[in-house]
Structure formats: C-alpha cells, structure tokens
C-alpha positions in Angstrom: 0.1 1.9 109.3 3.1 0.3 111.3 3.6 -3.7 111.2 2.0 -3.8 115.4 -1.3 -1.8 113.8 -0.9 1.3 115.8 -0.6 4.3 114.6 2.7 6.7 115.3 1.7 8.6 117.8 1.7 12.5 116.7 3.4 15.2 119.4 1.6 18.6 120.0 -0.6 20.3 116.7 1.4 22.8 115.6 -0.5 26.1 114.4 -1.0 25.6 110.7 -0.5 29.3 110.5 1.2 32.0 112.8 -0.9 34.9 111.7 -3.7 32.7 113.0 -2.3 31.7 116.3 -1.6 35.2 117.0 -5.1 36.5 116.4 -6.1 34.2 118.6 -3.8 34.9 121.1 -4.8 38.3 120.8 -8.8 37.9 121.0 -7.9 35.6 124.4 -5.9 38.4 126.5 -7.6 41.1 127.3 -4.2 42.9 128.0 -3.8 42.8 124.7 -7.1 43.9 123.4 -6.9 47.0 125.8 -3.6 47.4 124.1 -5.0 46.9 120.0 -1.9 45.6 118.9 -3.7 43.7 116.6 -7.0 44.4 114.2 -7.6 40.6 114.5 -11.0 41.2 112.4 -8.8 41.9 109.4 -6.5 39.0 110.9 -9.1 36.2 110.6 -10.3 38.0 107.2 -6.3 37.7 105.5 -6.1 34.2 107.2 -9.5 33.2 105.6 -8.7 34.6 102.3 -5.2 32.6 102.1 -6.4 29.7 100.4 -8.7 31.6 98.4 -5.8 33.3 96.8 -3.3 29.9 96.6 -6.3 28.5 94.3 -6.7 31.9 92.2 -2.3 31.7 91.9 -2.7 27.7 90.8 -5.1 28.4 88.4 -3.3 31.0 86.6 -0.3 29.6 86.7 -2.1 26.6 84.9 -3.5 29.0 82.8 -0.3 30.6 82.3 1.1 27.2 81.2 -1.7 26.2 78.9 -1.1 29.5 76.7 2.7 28.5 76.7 1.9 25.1 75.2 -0.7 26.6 72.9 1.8 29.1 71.5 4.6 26.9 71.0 2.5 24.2 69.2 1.1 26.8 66.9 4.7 28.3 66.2 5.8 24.4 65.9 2.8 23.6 63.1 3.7 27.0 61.3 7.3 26.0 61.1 6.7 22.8 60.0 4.8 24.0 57.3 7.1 26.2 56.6 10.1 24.0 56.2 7.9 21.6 53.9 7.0 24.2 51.6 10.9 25.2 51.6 11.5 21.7 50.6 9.4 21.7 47.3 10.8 25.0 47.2 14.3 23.4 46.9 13.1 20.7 44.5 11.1 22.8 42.0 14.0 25.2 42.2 16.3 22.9 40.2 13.8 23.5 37.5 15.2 25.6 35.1 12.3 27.8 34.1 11.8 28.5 38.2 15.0 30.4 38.5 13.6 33.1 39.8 12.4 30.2 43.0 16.3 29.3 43.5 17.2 32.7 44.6 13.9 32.5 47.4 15.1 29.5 48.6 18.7 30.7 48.9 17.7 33.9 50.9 15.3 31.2 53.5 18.3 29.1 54.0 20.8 32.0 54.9 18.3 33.5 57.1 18.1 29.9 58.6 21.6 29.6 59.1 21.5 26.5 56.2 24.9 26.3 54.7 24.6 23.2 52.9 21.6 21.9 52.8 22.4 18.5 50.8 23.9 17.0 53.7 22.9 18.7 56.7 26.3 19.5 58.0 28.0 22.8 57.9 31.1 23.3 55.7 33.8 23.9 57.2 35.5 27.6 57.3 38.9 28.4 55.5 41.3 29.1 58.3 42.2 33.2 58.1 46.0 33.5 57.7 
C-alpha cells in the first residue's frame, strides 16, 4: 500500500494468455465461426491443460534435482571412504612385511594424480632441454 492508503490504480487487464483471448475472440464472431479458423474446443482444452503441465515440468525437475543430490552424496560417501582406507593403506604400507600393500597404494595415488603425497603439493617438473 502507498503512504495516502490508496491503492495504485491498475490500467486495462491484459489477457493472461493469447491462445485464450483468441479463442474467445473466435467463439464471439460469428464471421469467424462460419469461417473455422479456429477449433476453439481444443483451444480451451490446451489452455486448460497449461498449468497442468507447468506443475508435471516443476515436479520433475525437482525430481530431477533430488536424484542429482542423491548421486553425488553417495559418490561423495564412497570416496570418502575410499580415501580413508587409502590412508591406512599408506600407513600400514610402511610396514615392512606389507610390501606387497606399498605397491597398491602407489598404483591409487597415480591413478589419482598424487605425486607426493607427504606434503600435498606437486613436485615440480625438470625443465626439457
């Protein structure tokens, strides 16, 4: 509401739809009608189902959505797992009798792109000459 308490007054309706203003239209002249320019039965029957059909594409979409955020946060607990049972991996690997473990956790880490995996950062490349 404005400061005076009126409201703004509004200017002319416009048609919330065209298809239905012209089906109207059509069903009001009689020139028109003669003329079936329009099968304004199937008209008000597309215009009807609109919103029918805007609520069917919402709820997909947040279906669509939902099944996103469901297979990411499986793929994210998987991984996490995964990384932890690398990190035991890494430790019991320094055992001597679990060689054969030191080899497994090598291959992991190159197939994660881990280069050094003491400190995290990437060694850096000898220059080609």
């Amino acid at each position: 509401m404005r400061e005076s308490g009126k409201r703004k007054k509004k200017g002319p309706r416009r048609p919330l739809n065209p298809l239905a203003d012209a089906e109207r239209e059509t069903d009001a002249s009689p020139v028109l009608q003669d003329l079936k320019t329009m099968n304004t039965d199937r008209a008000r029957e597309v215009v009807g189902s609109m919103d029918d059909y805007r609520l069917i594409a919402e709820r997909l979409e947040k279906l669509l959505a939902d099944v996103k955020y469901t297979a990411e946060a499986r793929w994210a607990e998987v991984a996490a797992e995964a990384m932890h049972s690398l990190r035991i991996a890494s430790a019991c690997a320094r055992d001597p009798n679990d060689s054969d473990l030191a080899a497994h956790v090598a291959t992991v880490r190159r197939h994660l792109g881990r280069r050094n995996a003491a400190t995290g950062k990437r060694k850096k490349e000898p220059k080609p000459k």
